[in-house]
C-alpha positions in Angstrom: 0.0 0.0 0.0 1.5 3.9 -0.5 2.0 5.5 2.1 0.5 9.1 2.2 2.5 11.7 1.8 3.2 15.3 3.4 3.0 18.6 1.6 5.4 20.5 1.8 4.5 22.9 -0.9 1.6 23.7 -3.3 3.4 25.5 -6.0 3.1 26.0 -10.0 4.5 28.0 -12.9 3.0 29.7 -15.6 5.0 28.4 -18.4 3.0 31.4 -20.6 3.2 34.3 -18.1 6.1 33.1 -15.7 4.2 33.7 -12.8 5.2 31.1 -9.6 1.8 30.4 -7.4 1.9 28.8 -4.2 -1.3 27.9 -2.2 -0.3 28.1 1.8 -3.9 26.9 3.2 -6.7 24.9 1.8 -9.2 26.6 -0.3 -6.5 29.3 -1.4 -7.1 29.2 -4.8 -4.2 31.2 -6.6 -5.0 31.8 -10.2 -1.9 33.3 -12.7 -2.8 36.6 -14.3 -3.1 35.0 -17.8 -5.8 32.5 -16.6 -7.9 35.8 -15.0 -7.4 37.8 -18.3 -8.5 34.9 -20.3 -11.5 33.8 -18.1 -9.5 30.8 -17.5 -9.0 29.3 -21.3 -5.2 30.0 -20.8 -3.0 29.8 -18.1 -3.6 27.6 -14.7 -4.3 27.7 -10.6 -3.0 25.9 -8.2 -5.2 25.3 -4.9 -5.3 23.4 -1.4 -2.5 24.3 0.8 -0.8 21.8 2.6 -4.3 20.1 2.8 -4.4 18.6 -1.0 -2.6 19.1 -4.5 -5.3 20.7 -7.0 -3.8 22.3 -10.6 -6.2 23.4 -13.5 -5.8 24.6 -16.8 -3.9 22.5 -19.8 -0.7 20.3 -18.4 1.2 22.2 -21.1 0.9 25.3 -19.8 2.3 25.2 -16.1 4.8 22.8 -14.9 4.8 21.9 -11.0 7.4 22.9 -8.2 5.5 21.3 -5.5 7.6 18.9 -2.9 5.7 16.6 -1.0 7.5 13.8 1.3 6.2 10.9 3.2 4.6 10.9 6.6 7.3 9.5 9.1 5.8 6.3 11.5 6.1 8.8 14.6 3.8 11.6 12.0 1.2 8.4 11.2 1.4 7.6 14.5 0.3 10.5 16.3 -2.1 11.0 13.1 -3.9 8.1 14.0 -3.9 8.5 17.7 -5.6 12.5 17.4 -8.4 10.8 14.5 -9.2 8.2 17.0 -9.6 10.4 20.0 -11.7 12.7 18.3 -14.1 10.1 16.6 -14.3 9.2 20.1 -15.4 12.7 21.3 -17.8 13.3 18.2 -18.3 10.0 16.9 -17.1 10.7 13.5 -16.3 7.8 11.5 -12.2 7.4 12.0 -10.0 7.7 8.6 -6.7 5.9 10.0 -3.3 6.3 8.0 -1.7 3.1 7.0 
């Protein structure tokens, strides 16, 4: 099984404009200024922090300088031990790291 990995950073580059985007927290959608002018049929976004990797626009057009690594056993550990006490405490459903 993979094991998940860590972001590190959520970072693009407009390979048409030049511009570097980096999305620091989830939902921080960070269009380039080509994709705005264009109403988003040129250019790209990045979006979702450290909280998930989300691109748009064609491949072509950006390339990607984020760095992600994995989740050390101490990390997954502790992941797993915070999810289980607060299922516990709200009885959410628990989503355990393998």
């Amino acid at each position: 099984m993979k094991r998940k990995m860590m972001i590190i950073t959520n970072s693009i580059k407009c390979k048409i404009c030049g511009q570097v985007l980096e999305s620091k927290t989830q939902h921080d959608f960070q269009p380039c200024k080509c994709f705005i002018e264009s109403g988003g049929t040129k250019g790209c976004f990045c979006d979702g922090g450290k909280a998930y990797l989300r691109y748009g626009g064609n491949p072509d057009e950006y390339e990607v300088l984020s760095t992600v690594r994995p989740y050390t056993d101490k990390e997954r550990d502790e992941y797993n031990e915070r999810q289980i006490r607060i299922s516990g405490e709200y009885g959410w459903a628990v989503d355990l790291m393998e």
